[in-house]
N, C-alpha and C positions, 0 to 999 in steps of 0.2 A: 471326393464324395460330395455328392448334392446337400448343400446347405437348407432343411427345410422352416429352420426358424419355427416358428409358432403354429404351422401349418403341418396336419399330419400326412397331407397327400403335395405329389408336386402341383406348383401355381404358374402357371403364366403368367411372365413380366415379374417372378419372385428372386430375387439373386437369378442363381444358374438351373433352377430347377427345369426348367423346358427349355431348351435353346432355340426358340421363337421372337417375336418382337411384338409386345403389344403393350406401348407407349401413349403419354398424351401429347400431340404436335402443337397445337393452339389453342387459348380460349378466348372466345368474345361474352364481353359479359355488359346486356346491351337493360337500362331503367326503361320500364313504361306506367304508367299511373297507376296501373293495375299489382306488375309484376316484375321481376327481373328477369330476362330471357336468359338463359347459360347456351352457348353452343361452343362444345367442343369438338374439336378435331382428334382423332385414334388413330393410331398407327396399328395395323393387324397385319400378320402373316400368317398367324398357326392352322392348318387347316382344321385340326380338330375344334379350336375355339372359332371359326370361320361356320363349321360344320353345325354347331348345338346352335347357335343365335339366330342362322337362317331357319333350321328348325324348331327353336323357341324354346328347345330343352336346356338352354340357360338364357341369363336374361341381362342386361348390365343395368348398371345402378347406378346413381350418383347420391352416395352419404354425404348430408351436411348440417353443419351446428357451426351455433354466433354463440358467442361467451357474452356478448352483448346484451341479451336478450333470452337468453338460458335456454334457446330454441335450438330441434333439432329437426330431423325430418330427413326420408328416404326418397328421390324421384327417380320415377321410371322414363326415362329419356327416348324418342322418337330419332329415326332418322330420317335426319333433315335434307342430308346429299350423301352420293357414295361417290369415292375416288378409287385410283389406280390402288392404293394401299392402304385403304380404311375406307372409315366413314364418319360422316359429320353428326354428332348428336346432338338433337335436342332438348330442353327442359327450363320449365321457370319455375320460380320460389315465390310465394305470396312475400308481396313488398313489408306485410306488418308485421312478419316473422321478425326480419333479419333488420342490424345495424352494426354500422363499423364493418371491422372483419369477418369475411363470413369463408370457412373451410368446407372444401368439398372433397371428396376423396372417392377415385372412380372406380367400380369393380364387377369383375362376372360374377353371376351366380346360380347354381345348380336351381331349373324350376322343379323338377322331379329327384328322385332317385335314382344313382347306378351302381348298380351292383359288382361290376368288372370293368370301374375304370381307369384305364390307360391310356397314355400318349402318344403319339407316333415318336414326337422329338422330345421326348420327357429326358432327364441327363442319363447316362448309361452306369450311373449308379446304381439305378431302380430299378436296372434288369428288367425281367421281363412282370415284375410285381405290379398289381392290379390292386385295385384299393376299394372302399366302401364310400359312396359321396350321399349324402342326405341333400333335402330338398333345403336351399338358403345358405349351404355350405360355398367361400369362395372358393372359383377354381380361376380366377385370374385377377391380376392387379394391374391397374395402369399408371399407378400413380396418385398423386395432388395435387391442390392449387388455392391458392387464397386471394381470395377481391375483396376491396374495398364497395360497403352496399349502397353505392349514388342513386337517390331516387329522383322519380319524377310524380310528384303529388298532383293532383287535381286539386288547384287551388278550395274550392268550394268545397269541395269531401276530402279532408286531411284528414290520416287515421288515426284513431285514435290510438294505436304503439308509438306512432311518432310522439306522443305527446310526455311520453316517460323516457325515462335514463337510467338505469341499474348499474349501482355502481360496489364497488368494495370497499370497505371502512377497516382496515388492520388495527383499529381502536374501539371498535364495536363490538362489544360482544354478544348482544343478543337482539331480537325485532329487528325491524325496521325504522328507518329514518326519513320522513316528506322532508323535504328543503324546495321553495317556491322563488329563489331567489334569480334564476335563468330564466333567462328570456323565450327558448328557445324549446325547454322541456323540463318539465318538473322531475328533478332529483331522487331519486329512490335509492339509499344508500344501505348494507347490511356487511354482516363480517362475511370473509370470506369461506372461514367453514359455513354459514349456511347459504352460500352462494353453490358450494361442493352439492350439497347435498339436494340444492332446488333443482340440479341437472342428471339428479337418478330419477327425476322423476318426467324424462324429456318423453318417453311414450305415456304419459298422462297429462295432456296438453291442457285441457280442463283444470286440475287438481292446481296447476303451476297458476294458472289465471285467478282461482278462487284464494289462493293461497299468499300470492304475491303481488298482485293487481289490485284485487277489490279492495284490501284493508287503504292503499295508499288515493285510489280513485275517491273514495268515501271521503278523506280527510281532504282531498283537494277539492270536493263537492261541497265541503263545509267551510273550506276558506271560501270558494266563489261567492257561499251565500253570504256569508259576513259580510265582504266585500259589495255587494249588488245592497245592503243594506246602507252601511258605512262611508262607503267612499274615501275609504282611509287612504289608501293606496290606489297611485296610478299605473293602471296594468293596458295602456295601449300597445307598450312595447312587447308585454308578455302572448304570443303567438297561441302556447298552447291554451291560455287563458278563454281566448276565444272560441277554439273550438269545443273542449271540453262543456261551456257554456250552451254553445248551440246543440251539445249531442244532448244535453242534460234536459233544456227548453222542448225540444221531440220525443224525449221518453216521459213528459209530463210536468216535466216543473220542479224548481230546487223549495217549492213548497210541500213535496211530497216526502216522506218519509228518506231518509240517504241512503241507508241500507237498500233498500229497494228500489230507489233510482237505481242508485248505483250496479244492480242487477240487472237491472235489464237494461240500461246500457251496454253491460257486457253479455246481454244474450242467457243468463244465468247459468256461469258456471258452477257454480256446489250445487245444481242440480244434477248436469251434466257431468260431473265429477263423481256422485253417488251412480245415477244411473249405469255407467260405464265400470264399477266395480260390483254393483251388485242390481242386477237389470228390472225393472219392477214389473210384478207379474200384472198381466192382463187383468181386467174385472169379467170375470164368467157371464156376472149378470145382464 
């Protein structure tokens, strides 16, 4: 009997459900200033998953999330080259998402509806059963893969995620923690239940910026100005020091209010945050 696991219809590339092949062969995972390029290689034989992508009535995906960075995000990948037995896909990931490890996980997916779908090579368990597919449902899997996220900055425009570090404190219980002692990116330390629960909120990209970025941007906004007054401390070494500095000097000056720097520094998310839960009506007048 066909193994369906967690899946209520058979999946291509699932255990034994289709006796097909559609696999990942290779991936190249190439930094540019901008982005990270992803191209994979697939291995495909099933005519019927052969048949919906030419047609467009499924689509393939590459899901991916960095724990690093509590970022998540679905791309729709291009292809790049076709071979004898697949094809090469394309996709890049904005570089300020991702750090460290980053998982991708690649998959088909129904764009419409079918209402009597069946296999050619589905297992001969399933007879001649027909199934119900919704729009988003997978109907095949290829697999996963994990990279490490090597960038390539534009010296002069560093972004500003490179300049944070999210990390877990198993001694923490509650907020946040700035630590300014790395050269390299200012510390942001939190327990790890609410590290769990800043990743249910990975389809509200906004909410996670307003919620976990700004309170720690402000306090490192407050040390620079101490610092630019004092001179207490030498921060040649400190990298994000400098940029942070120069993004702050563009949006108006560390004589401006921090909260509001610091906002628009970041573009304002807890507006963007409100907006996208509850949309603000037009003015008639």
């Amino acid at each position: 009997m066909a193994t369906q696991g967690s899946y209520p219809h058979p999946v291509i590339g699932h255990l034994d459900d289709v006796n097909s092949t559609f696999e990942l062969s290779t991936a190249t995972v190439t930094p540019t200033t901008e982005d990270i390029e992803i191209r994979l290689r697939l291995r495909l034989d099933d005519p019927d998953l052969r048949r919906m992508l030419d047609d467009h009535s499924a689509a393939l995906v590459f899901r991916w999330s960095c724990a690093a960075t509590l970022a998540m995000g679905v791309l729709h990948p291009y292809v790049g080259a076709r071979h004898v037995d697949g094809e090469t896909w394309v996709a890049t990931i904005d570089q300020q998402e991702v750090r460290d490890t980053v998982q991708v996980d690649i998959s088909a997916i129904a764009v419409q509806p079918i209402d009597a779908y069946v296999l050619e090579r589905q297992h001969p368990d399933y007879g001649g059963q027909t199934f119900t597919i919704r729009a988003g449902d997978v109907i095949a899997v290829a697999g996963s893969f994990d990279f490490e996220a090597e960038k390539l900055y534009d010296p002069l425009r560093p972004p500003l995620g490179s300049c944070f570090r999210f990390t877990d404190d198993p001694d923490q219980r509650r907020g946040l923690e700035v630590k300014f002692f790395d050269d390299d990116q200012v510390v942001v330390s939190m327990s790890p239940q609410m590290r769990a629960s800043l990743q249910q909120l990975s389809d509200q990209p906004d909410s996670q910026v307003a919620l976990v970025v700004l309170p720690p941007l402000m306090q490192t906004l407050s040390y620079i100005r101490d610092n630019e007054i004092s001179h207490d401390e030498d921060t040649t070494s400190k990298r994000w020091y400098t940029t942070i500095l120069d993004l702050a000097n563009k949006a108006g000056g560390l004589d401006e209010q921090l909260i509001g720097l610091a906002q628009r520094i970041l573009e304002f998310p807890i507006d963007k945050a409100v907006q996208a839960r509850v949309p603000l009506e037009e003015d008639d007048e």
